[in-house]
N, C-alpha and C positions, 0 to 999 in steps of 0.2 A: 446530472443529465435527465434525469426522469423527472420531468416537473408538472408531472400531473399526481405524482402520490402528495397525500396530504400531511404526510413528515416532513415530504423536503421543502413544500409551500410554508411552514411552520418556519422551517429554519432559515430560508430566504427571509419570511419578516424579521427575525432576529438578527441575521445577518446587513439586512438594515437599517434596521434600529439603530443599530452597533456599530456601523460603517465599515464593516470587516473585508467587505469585498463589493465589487460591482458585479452582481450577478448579470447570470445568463441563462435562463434556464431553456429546455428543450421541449416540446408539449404541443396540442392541439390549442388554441386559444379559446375554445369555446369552453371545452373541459375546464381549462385552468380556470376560466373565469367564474362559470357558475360551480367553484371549490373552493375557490377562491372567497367569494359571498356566502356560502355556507360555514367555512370557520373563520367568517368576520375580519378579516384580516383588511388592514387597511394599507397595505401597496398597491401602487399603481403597473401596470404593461407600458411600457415606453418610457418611463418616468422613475420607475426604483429599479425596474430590471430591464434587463430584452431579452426577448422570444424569439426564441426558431421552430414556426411552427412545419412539421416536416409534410405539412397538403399544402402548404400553400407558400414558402417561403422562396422569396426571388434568386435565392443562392443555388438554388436546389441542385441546378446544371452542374453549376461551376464543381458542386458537391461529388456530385457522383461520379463527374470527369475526372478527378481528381482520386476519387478513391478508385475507380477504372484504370488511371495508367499507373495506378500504385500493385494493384491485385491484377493486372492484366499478365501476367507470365506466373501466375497461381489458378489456371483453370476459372477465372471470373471475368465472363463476360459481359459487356455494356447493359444488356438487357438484367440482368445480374446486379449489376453494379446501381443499377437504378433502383431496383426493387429492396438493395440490401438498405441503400441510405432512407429510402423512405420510409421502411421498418424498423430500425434499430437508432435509439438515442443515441445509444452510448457510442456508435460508428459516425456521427454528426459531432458529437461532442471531440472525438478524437481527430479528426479533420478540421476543426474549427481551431485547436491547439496546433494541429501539424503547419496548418495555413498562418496562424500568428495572427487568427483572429482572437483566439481567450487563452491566457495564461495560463491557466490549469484548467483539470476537468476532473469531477467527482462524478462517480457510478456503483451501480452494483445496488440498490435497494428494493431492485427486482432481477431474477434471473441467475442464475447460477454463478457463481465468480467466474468462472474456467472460457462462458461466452465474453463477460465483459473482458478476461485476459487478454483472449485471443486476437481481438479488435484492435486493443492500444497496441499493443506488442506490434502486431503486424502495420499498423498505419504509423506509430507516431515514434516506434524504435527503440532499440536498447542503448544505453551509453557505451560509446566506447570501449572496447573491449570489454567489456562485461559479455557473460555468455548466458545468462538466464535472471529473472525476474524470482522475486522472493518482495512475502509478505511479513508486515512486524508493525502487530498491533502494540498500543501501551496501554498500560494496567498503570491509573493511577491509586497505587496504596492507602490507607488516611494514614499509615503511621511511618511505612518503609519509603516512601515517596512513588517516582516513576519506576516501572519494572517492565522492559520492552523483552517481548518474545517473537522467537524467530523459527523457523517460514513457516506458519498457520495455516497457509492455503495453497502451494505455487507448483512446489517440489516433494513428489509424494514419497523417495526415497533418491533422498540428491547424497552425490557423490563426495569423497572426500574432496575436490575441490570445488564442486558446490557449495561445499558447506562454510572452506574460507574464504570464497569470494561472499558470500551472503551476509559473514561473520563482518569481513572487512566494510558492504556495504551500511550495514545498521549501525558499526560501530562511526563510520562517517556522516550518517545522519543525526545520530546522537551528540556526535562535537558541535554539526550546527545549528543544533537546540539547547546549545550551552553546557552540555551533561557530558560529564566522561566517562566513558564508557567502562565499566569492570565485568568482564565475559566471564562466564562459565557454559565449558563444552558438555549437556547430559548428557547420562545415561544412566541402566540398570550398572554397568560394572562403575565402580569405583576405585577411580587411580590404581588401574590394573589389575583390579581383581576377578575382570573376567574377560577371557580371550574369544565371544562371539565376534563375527564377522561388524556388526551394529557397533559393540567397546571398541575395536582394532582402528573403525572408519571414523569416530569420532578421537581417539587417543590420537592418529595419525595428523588428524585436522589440528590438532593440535601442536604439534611440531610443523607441521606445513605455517602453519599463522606465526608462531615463533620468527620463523625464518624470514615472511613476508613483512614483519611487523614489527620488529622488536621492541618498540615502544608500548606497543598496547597491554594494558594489561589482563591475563588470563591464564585461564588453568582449564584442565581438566584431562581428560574423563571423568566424570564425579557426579555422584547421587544429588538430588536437587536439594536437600537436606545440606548438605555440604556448602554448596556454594550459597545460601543464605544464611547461614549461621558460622562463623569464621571459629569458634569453637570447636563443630562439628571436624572441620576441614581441618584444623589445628590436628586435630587427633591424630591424623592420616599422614598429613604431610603439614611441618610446623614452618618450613621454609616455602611454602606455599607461594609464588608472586600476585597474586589476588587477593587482595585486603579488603577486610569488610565484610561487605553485603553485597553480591553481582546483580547487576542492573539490568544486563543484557543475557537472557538464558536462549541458546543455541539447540536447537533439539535434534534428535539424530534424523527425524522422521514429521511428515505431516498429521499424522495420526497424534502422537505422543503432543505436539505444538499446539494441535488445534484441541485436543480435550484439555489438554492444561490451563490455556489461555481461557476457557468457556469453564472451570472450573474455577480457577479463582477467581473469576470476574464476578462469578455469583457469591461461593462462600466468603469472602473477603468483603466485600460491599463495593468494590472497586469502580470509578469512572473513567471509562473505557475510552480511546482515541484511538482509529486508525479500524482497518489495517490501514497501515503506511504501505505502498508500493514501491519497493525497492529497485532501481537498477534499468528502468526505463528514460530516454533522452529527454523528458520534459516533463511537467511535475502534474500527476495523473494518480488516483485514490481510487480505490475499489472496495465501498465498505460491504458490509454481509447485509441481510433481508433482514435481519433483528437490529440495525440500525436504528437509534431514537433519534428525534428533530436534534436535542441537545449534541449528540455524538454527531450528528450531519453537522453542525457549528463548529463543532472542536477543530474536526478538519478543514473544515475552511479556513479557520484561520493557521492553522500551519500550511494549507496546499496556496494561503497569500505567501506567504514564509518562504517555501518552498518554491514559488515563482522567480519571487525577487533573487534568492541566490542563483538560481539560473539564467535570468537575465543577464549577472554578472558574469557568469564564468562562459555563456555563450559556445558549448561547445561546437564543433565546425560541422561534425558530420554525426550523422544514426545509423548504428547498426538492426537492419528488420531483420524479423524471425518468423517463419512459418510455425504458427503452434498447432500438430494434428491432436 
């Protein structure tokens, strides 16, 4: 949505180069243009993308009306509602998707995650029973492959079933990216060896997913240690039902997820994708402010991915959520 930074102009040309998507970016067209001419880029406005530019664009009405009788019984009045669409990309870009004029919408390269949260969430809704949104970015490894962590950004201390509806969400993302899923629940305790309230909530998530799930594969409570080295884990428990190496590490907390993930994405050498936005009704990215053009690409071409299988499954209705 922000298409005046000169990352996401960057990744639009590559984006179509590559024919990855028909963009749409969001911007003043004066800005884009003379930014456009300075890193030489040679896409055209009407022609490789389209623009909404939010002074002057003929939608505008329709826009604000729309996000008006969406937010009108949340203390957001018309006069409100005008001022918000004109100021906020990422609130044009979410109405643009709620309306089924763009199949997905990518944000966050400016501005705090928690504002561009709150926008989708509230305009374009949560799926179906689903009770909360969770982020899972991917770490791709050079040597272990993909290794998805969960929730990075969303849930600053989500509940035990928080944690298996999130668990459940990632591990469904990951089937339709062809990868199967092998979970590990962290923590500091290790398969019971320590009875804080943080081991209790995560050991418990773990019988709760057992139950909901029996097919998936996972284990835990267990040091991060443990669940990448089957060795490790061997030691503790040799009947262990997680084999391998786990792909999808579960954290107990946003704190522990989000230094993990920003740690090994440096010491490892890792190329990053995502965060992926879990749990919301239509297919909607929220990457962080250290976003490279290359990582704006990555996810475009999964939020194409991720369009197409919601076109298919079409679900009938959204759950909105006020985020205070």
């Amino acid at each position: 949505c922000e298409g005046e930074e000169d990352r996401v102009l960057q990744a639009v040309q590559t984006v179509v180069d590559e024919s990855l998507a028909k963009p749409i970016l969001v911007g003043r067209k004066n800005v884009i243009e003379t930014r456009m001419k300075r890193l030489r880029l040679r896409m055209e406005i009407g022609k490789d993308f389209e623009l909404v530019d939010p002074e002057g664009d003929s939608r505008y009405k329709d826009y604000w009306q729309t996000y008006h009788q969406i937010m009108q019984r949340q203390g957001v009045t018309a006069s409100y509602a005008k001022n918000s669409v004109r100021n906020s990309n990422t609130i044009i870009g979410a109405l643009m998707v709620h309306k089924g004029v763009a199949d997905s919408m990518i944000c966050g390269t400016v501005e705090p995650f928690k504002n561009h949260l709150k926008s989708i969430v509230r305009i374009i809704g949560l799926k179906p029973g689903v009770e909360t949104a969770a982020a899972m970015p991917c770490l791709l490894h050079p040597t272990r492959g993909p290794i998805f962590i969960c929730d990075t950004h969303v849930n600053p201390d989500p509940s035990i079933a928080q944690i298996s509806e999130m668990t459940l969400l990632a591990a469904e993302q990951m089937k339709r990216f062809g990868i199967t899923p092998k979970v590990a629940l962290l923590s500091h305790s290790n398969f019971g060896s320590s009875d804080t309230e943080s081991a209790i909530k995560m050991r418990s998530a773990y019988y709760d997913l057992k139950m909901r799930d029996p097919s998936l594969e996972i284990d835990g409570e267990m040091h991060a240690d443990a669940a990448l080295d089957e060795n490790i884990r061997g030691q503790f428990v040799p009947s262990s039902p997680l084999k391998g190496s786990a792909n999808l590490l579960v954290m107990p907390n946003v704190e522990s997820a989000n230094i993990t993930y920003n740690a090994i994405k440096v010491l490892a050498d890792c190329i990053t994708i995502g965060p992926l936005l879990l749990g919301v009704g239509q297919t909607a990215h929220i990457l962080t402010n250290a976003a490279t053009s290359r990582g704006i690409v990555n996810v475009t071409a999964l939020s194409t991915v991720g369009a197409q299988i919601f076109q298919s499954e079409n679900p009938a209705q959204f759950i909105r959520q006020d985020l205070e």
